[in-house]
C-alpha positions in Angstrom: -7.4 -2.8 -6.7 -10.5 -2.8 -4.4 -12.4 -0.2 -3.0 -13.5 0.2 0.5 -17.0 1.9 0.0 -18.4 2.3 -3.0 -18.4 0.8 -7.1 -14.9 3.4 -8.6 -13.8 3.2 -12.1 -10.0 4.0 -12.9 -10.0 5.8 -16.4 -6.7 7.0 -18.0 -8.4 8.7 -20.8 -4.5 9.1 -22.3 -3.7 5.2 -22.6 -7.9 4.1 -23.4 -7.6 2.4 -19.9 -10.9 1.5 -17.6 -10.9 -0.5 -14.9 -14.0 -0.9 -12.7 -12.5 -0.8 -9.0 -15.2 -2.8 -6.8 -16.2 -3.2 -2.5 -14.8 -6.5 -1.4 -13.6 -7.4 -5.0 -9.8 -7.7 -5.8 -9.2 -6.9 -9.5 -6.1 -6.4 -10.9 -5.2 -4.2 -13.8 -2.2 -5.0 -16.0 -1.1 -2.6 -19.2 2.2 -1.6 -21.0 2.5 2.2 -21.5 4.4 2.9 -24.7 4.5 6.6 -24.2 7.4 8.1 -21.6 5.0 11.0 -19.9 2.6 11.7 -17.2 -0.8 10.9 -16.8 -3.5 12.0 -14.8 -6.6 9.3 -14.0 -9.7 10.1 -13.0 -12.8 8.5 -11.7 -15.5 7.5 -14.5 -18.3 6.4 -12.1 -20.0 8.8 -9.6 -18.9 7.4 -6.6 -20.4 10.2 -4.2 -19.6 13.4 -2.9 -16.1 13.9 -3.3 -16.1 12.5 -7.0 -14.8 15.5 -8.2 -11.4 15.3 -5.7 -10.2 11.8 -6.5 -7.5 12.3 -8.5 -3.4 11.2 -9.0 -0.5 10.9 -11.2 0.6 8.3 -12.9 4.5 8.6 -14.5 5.8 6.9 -17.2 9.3 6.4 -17.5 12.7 5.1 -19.4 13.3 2.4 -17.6 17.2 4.0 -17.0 15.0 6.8 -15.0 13.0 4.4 -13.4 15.8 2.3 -11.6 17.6 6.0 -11.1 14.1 6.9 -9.6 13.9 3.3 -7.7 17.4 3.0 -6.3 17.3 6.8 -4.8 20.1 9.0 -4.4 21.3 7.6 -1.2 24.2 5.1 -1.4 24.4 4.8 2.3 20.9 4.0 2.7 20.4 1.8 5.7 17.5 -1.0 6.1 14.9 0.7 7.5 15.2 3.6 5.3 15.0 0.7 1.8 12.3 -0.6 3.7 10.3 3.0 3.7 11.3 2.9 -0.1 9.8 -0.1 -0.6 7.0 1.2 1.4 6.1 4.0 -1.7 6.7 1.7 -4.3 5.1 -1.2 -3.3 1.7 0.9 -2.7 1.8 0.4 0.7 1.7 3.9 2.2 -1.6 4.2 0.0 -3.4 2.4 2.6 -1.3 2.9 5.8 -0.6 6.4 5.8 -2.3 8.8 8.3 -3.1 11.2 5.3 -4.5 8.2 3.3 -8.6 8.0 2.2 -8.7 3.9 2.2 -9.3 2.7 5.8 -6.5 0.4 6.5 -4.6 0.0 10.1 -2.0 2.6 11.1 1.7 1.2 11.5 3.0 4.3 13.0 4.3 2.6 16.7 2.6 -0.6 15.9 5.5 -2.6 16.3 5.5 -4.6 19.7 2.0 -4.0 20.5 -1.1 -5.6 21.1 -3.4 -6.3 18.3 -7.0 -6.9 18.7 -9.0 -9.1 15.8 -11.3 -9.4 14.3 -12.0 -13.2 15.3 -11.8 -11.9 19.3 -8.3 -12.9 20.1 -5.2 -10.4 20.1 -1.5 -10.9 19.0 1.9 -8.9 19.3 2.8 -7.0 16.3 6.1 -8.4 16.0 8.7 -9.7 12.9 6.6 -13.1 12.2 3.4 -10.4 12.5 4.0 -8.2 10.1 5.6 -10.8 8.0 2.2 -12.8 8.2 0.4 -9.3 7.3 2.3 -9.0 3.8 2.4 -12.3 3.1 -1.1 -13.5 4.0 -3.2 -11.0 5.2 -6.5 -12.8 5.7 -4.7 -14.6 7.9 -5.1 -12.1 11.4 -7.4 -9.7 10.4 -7.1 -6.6 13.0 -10.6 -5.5 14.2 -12.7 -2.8 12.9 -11.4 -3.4 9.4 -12.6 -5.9 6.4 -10.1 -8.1 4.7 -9.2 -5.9 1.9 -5.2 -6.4 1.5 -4.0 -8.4 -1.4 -1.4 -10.9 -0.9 2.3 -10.0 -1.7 3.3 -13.8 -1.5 5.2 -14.1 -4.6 5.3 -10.9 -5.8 8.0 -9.9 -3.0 10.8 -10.7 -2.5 12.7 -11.8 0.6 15.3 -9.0 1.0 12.4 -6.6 0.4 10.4 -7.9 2.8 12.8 -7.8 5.5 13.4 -4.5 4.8 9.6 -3.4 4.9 10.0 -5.0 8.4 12.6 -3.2 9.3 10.8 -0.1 8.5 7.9 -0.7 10.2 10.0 -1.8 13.3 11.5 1.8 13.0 7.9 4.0 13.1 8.5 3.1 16.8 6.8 1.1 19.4 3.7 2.1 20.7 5.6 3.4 23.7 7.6 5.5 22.1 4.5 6.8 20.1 2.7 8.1 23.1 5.8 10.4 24.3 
């Protein structure tokens, strides 16, 4: 977890949970929940104006209804649409969504375009790109944004990652975007 602005503190008052969420600080949270239900978090530190709207869910599960939940109904699924189920459950679309409150780059018609970064120089948002991005993401920072994404080296796996590629591949080009 890291926060883009200001100090946040994750409190599931339910399962006696606090984390401290910090600006340009990554700090993980780890926890077994030992009760199937649904739990809502809030923010314990005044972080500013809209204190009172941060808010989420957080679902506990059998782990029978979590794989039911994880595999989806779809048998047919294809890449690209694993890939945009991987997207949810990995967190991503927390950060890279256009309705999202952390200030991260858009992938929506990224594929096969220009990026500038941060250190001045530009690169093409293709396959070894956006495998780079999840993999080491300090690596090419895009401009206008801080360093904040944590590494998923190790913690994905290789058929997942080419299907988050595949996904993001599939939002379009930025071509196709402008249309």
């Amino acid at each position: 977890m890291i926060s883009q602005d200001v100090i946040h503190s994750l409190f599931l008052p339910a399962l006696r949970i606090k984390q401290d969420v910090l600006p340009g600080r990554y700090t993980q949270l780890w926890f077994q929940a030992d009760q199937v239900g649904e739990y809502l978090p809030e923010c314990a530190e005044f972080c500013g104006t809209d204190h009172s709207q941060m808010g989420g869910r957080l679902v506990v599960m059998e782990p029978a209804a979590y794989q039911q939940w994880l595999n989806g109904a779809a048998t047919d699924e294809t890449l690209a649409g694993r890939g945009a189920r991987l997207f949810r459950s990995y967190g991503c679309s927390g950060c890279h969504e256009g309705d999202s409150s952390v200030r991260a780059p858009q992938l929506a018609g990224v594929y096969g375009r220009t990026v500038p970064l941060s250190d001045g120089g530009t690169t093409i948002a293709d396959e070894s790109y956006i495998r780079d991005s999840i993999l080491m993401p300090k690596k090419q920072v895009v401009a206008g944004f801080q360093p904040l994404m944590p590494s998923f080296q190790g913690r994905i796996g290789e058929e997942d990652l080419i299907a988050l590629i595949a996904y993001i591949q599939s939002l379009g080009r930025s071509d196709e975007v402008s249309r």
